[in-house]
C-alpha positions in Angstrom: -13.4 -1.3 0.9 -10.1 -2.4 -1.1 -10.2 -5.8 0.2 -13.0 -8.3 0.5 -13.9 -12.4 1.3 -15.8 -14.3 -1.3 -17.5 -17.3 0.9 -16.9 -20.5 0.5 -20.6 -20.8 -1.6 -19.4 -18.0 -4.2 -16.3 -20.0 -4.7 -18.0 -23.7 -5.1 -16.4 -25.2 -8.6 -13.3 -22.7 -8.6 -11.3 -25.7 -6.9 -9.9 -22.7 -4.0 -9.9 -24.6 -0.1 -11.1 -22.5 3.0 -14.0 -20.6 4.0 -12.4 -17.3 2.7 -10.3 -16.0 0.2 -8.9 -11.9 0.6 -9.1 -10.0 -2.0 -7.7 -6.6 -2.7 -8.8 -4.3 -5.4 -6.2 -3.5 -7.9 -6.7 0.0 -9.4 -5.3 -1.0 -12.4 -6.5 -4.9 -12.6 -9.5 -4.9 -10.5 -10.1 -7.3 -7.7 -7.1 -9.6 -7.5 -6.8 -12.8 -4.4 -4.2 -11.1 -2.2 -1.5 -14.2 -2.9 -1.0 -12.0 -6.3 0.7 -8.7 -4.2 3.4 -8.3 -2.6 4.1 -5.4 -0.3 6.8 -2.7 -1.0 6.9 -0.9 2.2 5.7 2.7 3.6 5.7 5.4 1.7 8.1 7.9 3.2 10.3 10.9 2.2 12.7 10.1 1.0 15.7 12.7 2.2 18.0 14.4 -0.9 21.1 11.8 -1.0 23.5 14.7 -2.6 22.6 16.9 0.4 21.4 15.2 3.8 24.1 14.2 6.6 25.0 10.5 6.4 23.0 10.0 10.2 20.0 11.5 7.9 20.0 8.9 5.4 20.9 6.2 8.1 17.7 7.4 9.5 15.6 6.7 6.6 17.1 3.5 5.6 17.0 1.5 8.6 14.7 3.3 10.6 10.6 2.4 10.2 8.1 3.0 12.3 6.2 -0.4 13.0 3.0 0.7 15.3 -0.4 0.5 14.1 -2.5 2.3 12.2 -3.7 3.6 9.1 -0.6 3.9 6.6 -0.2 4.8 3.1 1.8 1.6 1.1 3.4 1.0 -2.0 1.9 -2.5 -3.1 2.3 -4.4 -6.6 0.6 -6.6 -8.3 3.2 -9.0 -9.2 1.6 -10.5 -12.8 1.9 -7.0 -14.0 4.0 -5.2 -12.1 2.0 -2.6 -11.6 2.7 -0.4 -8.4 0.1 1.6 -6.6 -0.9 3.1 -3.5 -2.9 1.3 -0.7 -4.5 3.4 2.4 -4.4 0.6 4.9 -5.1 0.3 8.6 -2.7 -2.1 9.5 -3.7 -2.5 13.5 -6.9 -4.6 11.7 -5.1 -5.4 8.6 -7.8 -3.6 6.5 -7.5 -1.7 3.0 -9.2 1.0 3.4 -8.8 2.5 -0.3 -6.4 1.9 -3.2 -4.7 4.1 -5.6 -2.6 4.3 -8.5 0.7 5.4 -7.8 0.3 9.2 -10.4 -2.3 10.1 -7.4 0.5 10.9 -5.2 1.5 13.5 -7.9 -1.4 15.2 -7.2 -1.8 14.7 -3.2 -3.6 11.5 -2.1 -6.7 12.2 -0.1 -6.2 13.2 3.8 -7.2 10.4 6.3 -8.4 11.6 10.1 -5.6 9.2 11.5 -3.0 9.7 9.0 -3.3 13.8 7.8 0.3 13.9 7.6 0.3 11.0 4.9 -0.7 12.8 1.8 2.1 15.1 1.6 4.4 12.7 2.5 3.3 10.3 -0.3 3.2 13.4 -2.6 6.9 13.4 -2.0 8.3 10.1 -1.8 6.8 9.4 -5.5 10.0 10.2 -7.0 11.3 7.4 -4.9 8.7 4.9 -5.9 9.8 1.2 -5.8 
């Protein structure tokens, strides 16, 4: 998976408390502890501003859909700014897969729960963060 724990015996001398530490794989800096991402939000269409109804846009701005499940995400790594795409099932808050943001160009792989999410991120990259 994206994300894994390092115990707390792969960690001894690294001066990092708790039993745990999440990590999530970077596609562009490898695996990173989580504290260095922050989260940019769904990926979504984004509608044409020049030519969809102000109700439209409304829509897209305010409205998100907040139930579980698997979701594609813009993340960043905030040392390098990098932003990318994370396949994550947030009901379990698990990555399932990263990747870097140029996959959407090209269609991002189809998940059983989410088959409408690779076209979607296909067409939302032009709207990346």
């Amino acid at each position: 998976g994206s994300i894994r724990t390092l115990s707390a015996h792969g960690r001894e001398g690294r001066g990092v408390g708790g039993p745990l530490m999440k990590i999530m794989v970077c596609p562009l800096n490898g695996p990173r502890p989580i504290m260095e991402f922050t989260y940019g939000g769904e990926v979504r269409v984004s509608p044409d501003p020049d030519t969809c109804t102000d109700a439209e846009w409304s829509a897209y701005v305010f409205n998100r859909s907040g139930s579980p499940g698997v979701k594609y995400e813009w993340w960043c790594h905030i040392a390098s700014g990098y932003w990318f795409i994370a396949l994550r099932d947030t009901a379990r808050d698990v990555v399932i897969a990263t990747y870097p943001a140029e996959t959407a160009r090209h269609g991002l792989p189809a998940h059983a729960a989410n088959a409408a999410a690779p076209a979607a991120a296909a067409r939302a990259l032009d709207g990346a963060p």
